[in-house]
matplotlib code that plots the C-alpha trace (Angstrom):
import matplotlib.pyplot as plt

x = [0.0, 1.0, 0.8, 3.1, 5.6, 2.8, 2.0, -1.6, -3.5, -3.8, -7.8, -9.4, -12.7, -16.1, -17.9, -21.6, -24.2, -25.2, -29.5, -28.6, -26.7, -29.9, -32.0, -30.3, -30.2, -33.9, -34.2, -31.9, -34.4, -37.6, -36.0, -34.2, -30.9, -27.6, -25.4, -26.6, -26.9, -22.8, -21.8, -24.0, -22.6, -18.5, -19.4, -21.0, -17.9, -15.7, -17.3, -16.9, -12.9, -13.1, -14.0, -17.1, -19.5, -22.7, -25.5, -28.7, -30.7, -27.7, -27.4, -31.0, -31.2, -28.9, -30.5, -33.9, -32.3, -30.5, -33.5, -35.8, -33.4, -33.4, -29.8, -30.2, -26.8, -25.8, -28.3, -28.2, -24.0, -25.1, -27.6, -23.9, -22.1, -25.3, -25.0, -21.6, -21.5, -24.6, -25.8, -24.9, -26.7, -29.0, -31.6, -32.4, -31.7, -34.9, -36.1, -33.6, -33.7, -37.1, -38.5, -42.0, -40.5, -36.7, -36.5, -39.3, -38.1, -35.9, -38.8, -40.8, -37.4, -37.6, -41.0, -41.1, -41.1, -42.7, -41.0, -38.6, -37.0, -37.3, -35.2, -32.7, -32.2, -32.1, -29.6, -27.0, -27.3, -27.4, -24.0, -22.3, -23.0, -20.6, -17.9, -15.0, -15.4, -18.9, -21.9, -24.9, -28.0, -31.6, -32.3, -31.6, -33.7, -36.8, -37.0, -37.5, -39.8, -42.2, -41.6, -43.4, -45.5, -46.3, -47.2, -49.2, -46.2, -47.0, -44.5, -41.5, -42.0, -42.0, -39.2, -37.0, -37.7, -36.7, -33.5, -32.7, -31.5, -31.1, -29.3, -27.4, -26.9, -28.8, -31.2, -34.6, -35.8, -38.7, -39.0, -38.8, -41.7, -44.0, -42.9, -44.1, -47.4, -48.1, -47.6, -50.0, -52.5, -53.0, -53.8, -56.4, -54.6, -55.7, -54.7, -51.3, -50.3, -51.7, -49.3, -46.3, -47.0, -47.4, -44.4, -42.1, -43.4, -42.3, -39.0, -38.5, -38.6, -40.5, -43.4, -43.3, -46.9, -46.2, -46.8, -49.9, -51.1, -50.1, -52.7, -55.4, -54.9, -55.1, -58.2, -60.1, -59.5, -61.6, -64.2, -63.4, -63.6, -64.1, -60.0, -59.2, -60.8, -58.8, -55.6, -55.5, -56.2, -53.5, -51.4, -52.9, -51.8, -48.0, -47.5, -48.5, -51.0, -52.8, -52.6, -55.2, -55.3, -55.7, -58.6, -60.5, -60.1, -61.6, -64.2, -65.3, -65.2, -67.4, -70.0, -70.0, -70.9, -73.5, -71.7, -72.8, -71.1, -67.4, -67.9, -68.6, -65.2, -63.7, -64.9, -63.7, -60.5, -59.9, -61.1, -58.9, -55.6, -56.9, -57.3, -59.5, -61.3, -63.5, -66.0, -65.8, -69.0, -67.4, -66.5, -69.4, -71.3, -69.5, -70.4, -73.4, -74.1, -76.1, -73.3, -76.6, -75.6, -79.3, -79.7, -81.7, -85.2]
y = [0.0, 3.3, 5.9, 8.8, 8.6, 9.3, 6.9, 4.6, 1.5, -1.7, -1.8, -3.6, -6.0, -5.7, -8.7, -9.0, -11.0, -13.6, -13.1, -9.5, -10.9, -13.8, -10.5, -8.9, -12.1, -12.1, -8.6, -9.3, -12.3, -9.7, -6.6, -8.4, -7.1, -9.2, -6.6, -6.9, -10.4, -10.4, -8.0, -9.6, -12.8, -11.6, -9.8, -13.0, -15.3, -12.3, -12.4, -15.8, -15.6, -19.7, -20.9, -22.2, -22.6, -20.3, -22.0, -23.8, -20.2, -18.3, -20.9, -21.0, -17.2, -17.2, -20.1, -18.2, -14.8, -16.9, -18.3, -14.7, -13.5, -16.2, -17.0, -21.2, -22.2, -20.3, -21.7, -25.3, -24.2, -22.7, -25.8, -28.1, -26.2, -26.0, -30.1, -30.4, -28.4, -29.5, -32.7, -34.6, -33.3, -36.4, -34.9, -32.1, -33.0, -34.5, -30.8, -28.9, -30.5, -30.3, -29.4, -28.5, -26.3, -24.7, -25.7, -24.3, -20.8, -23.4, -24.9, -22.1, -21.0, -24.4, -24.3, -20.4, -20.9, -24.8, -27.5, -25.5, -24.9, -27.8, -30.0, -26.8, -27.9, -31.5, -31.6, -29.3, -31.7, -34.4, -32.8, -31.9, -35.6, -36.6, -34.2, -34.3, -34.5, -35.6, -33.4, -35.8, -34.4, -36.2, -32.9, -30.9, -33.6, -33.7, -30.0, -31.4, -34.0, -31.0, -28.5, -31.1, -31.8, -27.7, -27.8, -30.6, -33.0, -36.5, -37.6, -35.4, -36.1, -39.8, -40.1, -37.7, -39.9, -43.1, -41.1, -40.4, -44.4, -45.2, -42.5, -40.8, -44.1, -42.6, -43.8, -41.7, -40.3, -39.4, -36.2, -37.6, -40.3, -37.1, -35.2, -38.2, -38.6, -34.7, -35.1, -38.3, -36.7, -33.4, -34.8, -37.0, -40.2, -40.9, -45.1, -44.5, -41.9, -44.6, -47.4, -44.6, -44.8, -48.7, -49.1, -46.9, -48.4, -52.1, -50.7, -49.5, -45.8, -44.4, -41.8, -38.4, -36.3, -34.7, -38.1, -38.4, -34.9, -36.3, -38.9, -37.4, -34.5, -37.1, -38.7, -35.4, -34.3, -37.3, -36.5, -39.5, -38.1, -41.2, -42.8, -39.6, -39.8, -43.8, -42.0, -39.8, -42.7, -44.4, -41.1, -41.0, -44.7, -44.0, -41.0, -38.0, -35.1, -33.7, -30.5, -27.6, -27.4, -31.1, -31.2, -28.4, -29.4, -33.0, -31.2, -28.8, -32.0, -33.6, -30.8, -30.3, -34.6, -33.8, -36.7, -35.8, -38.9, -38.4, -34.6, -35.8, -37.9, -34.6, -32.8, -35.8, -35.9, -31.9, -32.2, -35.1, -32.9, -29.9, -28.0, -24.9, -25.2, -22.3, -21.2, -20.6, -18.6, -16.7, -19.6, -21.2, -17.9, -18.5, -21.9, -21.5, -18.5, -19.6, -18.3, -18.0, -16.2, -14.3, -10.3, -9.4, -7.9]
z = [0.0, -1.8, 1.5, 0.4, 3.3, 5.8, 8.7, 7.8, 9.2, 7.6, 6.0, 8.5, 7.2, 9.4, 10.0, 9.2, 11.4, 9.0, 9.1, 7.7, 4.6, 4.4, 4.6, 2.0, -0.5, -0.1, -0.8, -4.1, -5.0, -4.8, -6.9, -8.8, -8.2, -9.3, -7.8, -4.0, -4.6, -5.6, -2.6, -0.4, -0.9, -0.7, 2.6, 4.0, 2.6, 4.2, 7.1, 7.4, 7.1, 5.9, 9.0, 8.5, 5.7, 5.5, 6.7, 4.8, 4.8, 3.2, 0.4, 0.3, -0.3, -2.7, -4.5, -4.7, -5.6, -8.7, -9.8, -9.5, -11.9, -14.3, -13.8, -13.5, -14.3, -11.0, -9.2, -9.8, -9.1, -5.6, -5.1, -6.2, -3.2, -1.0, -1.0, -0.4, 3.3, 4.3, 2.3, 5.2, 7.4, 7.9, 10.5, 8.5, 4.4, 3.8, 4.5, 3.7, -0.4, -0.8, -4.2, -2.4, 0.2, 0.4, -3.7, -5.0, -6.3, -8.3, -9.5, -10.4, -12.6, -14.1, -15.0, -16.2, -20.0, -19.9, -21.3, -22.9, -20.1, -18.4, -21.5, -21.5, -17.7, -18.3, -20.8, -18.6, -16.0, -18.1, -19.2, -15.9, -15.0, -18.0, -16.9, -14.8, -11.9, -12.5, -11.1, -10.4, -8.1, -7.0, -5.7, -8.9, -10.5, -8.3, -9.3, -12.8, -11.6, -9.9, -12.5, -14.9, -13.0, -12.6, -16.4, -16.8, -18.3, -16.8, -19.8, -19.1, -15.2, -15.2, -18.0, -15.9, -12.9, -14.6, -15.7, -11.5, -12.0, -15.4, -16.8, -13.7, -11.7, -8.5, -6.4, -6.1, -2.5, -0.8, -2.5, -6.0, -5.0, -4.2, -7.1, -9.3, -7.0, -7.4, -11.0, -11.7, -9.1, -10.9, -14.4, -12.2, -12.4, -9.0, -9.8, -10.9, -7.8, -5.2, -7.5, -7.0, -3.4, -2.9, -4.8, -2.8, 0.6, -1.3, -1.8, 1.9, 1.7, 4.5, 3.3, 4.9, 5.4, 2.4, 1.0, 2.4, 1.7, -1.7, -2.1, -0.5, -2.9, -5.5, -3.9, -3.7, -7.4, -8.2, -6.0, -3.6, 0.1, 1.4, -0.5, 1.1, 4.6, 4.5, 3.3, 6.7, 8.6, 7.4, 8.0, 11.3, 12.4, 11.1, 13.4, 11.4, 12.2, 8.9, 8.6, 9.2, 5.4, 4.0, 6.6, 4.9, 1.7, 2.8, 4.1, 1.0, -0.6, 1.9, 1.7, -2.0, -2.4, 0.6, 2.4, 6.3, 7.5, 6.1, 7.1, 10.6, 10.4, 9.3, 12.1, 14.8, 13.6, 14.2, 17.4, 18.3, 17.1, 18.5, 15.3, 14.8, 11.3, 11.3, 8.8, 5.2, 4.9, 1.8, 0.1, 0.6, -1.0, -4.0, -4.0, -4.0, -6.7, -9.5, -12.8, -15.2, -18.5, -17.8, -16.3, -13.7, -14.8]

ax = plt.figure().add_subplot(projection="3d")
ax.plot(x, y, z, "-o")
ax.set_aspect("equal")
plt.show()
């Protein structure tokens, strides 16, 4: 350092408490701004003087600010370096890699621009999993999986499942089970989501509530409250709790089909967990308005 003969201090680097840089990344993800995301980031790995690694909501911040700006190549990277300080973390990974939950700015990305995308993405990965050393992700898949399943592409979505083992040598998880299960259940393929899940229990992987939100979701499209009511129970006798929300949607479904006695189950089941459904007056307005073509007089 250049100081002209006069006396001057070595710069000296502040540290930054790491929630204000995961504040800032998510600030970067909702304007859209690549250069607080890039400063943001060097003051967090600053900060962090190579001690430790930034932890899952960092990464996660930086994944989702990535993928708001459309750049996807940098955020299946930070997703790569996400995996390697934390993809051992085996108490927490099954939530930390989830495509419905901490993944799903990545899947929205995916799925922005439909399939088009989603091959554009495939391909890199199918590319990176060629290279050396070889990049190969379930979790970067599964975002595939759910982003097809986002558009409607029952096709794309199973193909890029049977690619998780067949192409990229992996083995699929929980997550890629209920991306598959969402998929079939949307396009109202009740039969083949409750085969998905039969098959994974077969093969030992355990489900997760999500699982079982899963199939009742795929239940209630079909206008089968009672498959649904059996799927809870089942949920139920594992060790889950359904949530506040699956319980409402059971029991729109019950209401609609005029089904007193499954709406009655509905109703038990809340009290026994304690949970407070409340009214839907509003929707039930809504419901009930008669959409004739015909004015007035």
């Amino acid at each position: 350092m250049d100081c002209s003969g006069r006396k001057c201090k070595a710069a000296f680097l502040l540290s930054v408490d790491e929630g204000l840089i995961v504040s800032a990344l998510a600030t970067a993800g909702r304007t859209y701004n690549s250069k607080l995301l890039d400063v943001s980031w060097a003051i967090l790995r600053r900060s962090l003087r190579q001690k430790k690694v930034p932890s899952p909501e960092s990464y996660l911040g930086k994944i989702y600010a990535h993928a708001s700006l459309g750049n996807l190549q940098k955020a299946f990277g930070t997703l790569h370096e996400f995996e390697g300080a934390h993809g051992n973390s085996i108490n927490e990974a099954e939530d930390l890699f989830s495509p419905f939950t901490t993944l799903y700015p990545l899947v929205l990305a995916c799925s922005k621009n439909g399939f088009e995308t989603l091959d554009s993405v495939y391909y890199q990965l199918e590319n990176l999993s060629r290279a050396d050393p070889p990049y190969k992700s379930v979790a970067a898949l599964n975002c595939i999986i759910l982003g097809c399943g986002n558009i409607w592409d029952i096709e794309r979505a199973y193909q890029t499942f049977d690619a998780i083992s067949s192409s990229f040598g992996l083995t699929p998880d929980i997550h890629s089970y209920n991306a598959l299960i969402y998929a079939f259940g949307k396009l109202k393929k009740t039969f083949e989501a409750s085969r998905v899940f039969e098959h994974m229990v077969s093969l030992g992987v355990k489900p997760n509530a999500k699982s079982y939100s899963l199939l009742v979701d795929a239940h209630l499209i079909n206008r089968d409250q009672k498959a649904a009511l059996s799927a809870i129970d089942e949920m139920v006798n594992t060790g889950f709790v359904p949530s506040k929300e699956t319980l409402k949607k059971v029991r729109r479904r019950c209401i609609r089909e005029m089904d007193y006695v499954c709406d009655d189950q509905v109703e038990s089941l809340a009290k026994k967990f304690r949970i407070r459904m409340g009214t839907e007056n509003r929707r039930g307005m809504l419901f009930d308005l008669d959409y004739g073509t015909e004015y007035a007089s």
